[in-house]
C-alpha positions in Angstrom: 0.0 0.0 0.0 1.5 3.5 -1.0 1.5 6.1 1.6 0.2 8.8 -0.6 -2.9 6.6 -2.2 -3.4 6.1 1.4 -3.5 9.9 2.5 -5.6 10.7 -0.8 -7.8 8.0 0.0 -8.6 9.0 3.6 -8.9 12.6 2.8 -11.3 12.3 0.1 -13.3 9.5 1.8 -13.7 12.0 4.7 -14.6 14.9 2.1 -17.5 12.8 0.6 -19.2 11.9 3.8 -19.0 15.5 5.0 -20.5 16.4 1.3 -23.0 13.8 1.6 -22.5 12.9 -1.4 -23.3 9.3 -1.3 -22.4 9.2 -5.7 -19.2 10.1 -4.4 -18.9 8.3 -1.3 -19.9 4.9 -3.4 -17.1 5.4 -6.2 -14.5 4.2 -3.5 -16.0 0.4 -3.4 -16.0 -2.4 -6.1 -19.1 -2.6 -7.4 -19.9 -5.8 -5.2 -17.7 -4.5 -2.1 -19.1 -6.0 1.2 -19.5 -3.6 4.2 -19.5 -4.9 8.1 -21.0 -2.4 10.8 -22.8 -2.8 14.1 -25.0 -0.1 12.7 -26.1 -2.4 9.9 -27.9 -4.8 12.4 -29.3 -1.6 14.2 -30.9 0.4 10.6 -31.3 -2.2 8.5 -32.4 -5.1 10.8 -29.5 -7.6 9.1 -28.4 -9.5 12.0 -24.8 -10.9 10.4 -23.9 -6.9 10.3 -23.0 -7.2 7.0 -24.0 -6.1 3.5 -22.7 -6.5 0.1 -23.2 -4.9 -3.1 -23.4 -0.7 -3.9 -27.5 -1.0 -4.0 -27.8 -3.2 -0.5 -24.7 -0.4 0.8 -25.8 2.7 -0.7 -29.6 2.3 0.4 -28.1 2.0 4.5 -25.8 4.9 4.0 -28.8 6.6 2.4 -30.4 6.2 5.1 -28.2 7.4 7.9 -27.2 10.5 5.4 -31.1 11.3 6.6 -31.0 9.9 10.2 -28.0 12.4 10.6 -28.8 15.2 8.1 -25.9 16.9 10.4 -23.1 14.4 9.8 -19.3 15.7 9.6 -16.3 13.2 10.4 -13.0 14.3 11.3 -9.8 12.0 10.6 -7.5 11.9 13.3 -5.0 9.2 11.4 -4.1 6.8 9.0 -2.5 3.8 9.4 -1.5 1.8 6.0 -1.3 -2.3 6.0 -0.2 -4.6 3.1 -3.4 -4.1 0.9 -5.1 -2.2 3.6 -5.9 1.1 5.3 -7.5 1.9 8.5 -8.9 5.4 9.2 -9.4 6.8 12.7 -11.7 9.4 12.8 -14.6 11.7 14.8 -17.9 10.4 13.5 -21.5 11.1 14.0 -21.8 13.3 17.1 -18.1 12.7 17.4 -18.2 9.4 18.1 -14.4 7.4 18.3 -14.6 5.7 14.7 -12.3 3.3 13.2 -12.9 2.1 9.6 -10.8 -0.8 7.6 -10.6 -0.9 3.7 -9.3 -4.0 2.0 -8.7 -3.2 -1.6 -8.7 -4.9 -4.7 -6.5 -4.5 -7.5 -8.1 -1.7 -8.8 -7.2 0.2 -5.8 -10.8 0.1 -5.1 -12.5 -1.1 -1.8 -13.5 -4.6 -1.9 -14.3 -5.0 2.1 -14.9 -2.9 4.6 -14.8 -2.9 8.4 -16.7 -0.2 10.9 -15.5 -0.2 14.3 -17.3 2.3 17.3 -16.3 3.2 20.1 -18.5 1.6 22.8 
């Protein structure tokens, strides 16, 4: 993993969720990219946590883009594995955050982890 993609990928990650863009947000993941989150059992009612695909993904960030019509994160760091990155950021009503991205070869996410600070 290249330190810079990593920077470039954490800022603009960060700058699409405080745009709500969710177009934006969405062009980060493989088109089949499969997202794990606590909050996925809580808003969409899947009890594994997990979701795959940018329709099943986008429609739960959809929704907490309106659950949180305030939403800003803040990154704090970046820390860069073999074909990895975890963020560390302030999330919804600055909430400790901790994302991993696994990426595919097209430097695109293919799985992703939420972690929250309990």
């Amino acid at each position: 993993m290249d330190s810079n993609f990593a920077q470039y990928f954490a800022q603009d990650w960060i700058n699409s969720w405080n745009a709500h863009d969710l177009d934006r947000i969405l062009s980060h993941y493989d088109d089949d990219f499969e997202m794990t989150s606590p909050a996925i059992v809580q808003l969409m009612g899947e009890p594994t946590g997990t979701l795959r695909g940018k329709t099943h993904v986008g429609a739960y960030w959809q929704k907490a883009l309106t659950l949180i019509p305030d939403l800003e994160f803040e990154l704090l760091s970046i820390m860069v594995g073999v074909n990895s990155i975890t963020i560390h950021y302030f999330g919804a009503r600055k909430s400790l955050c901790a994302e991993v991205f696994h990426f595919g070869t097209n430097q695109k996410v293919s799985r992703a982890f939420a972690h929250y600070k309990m």
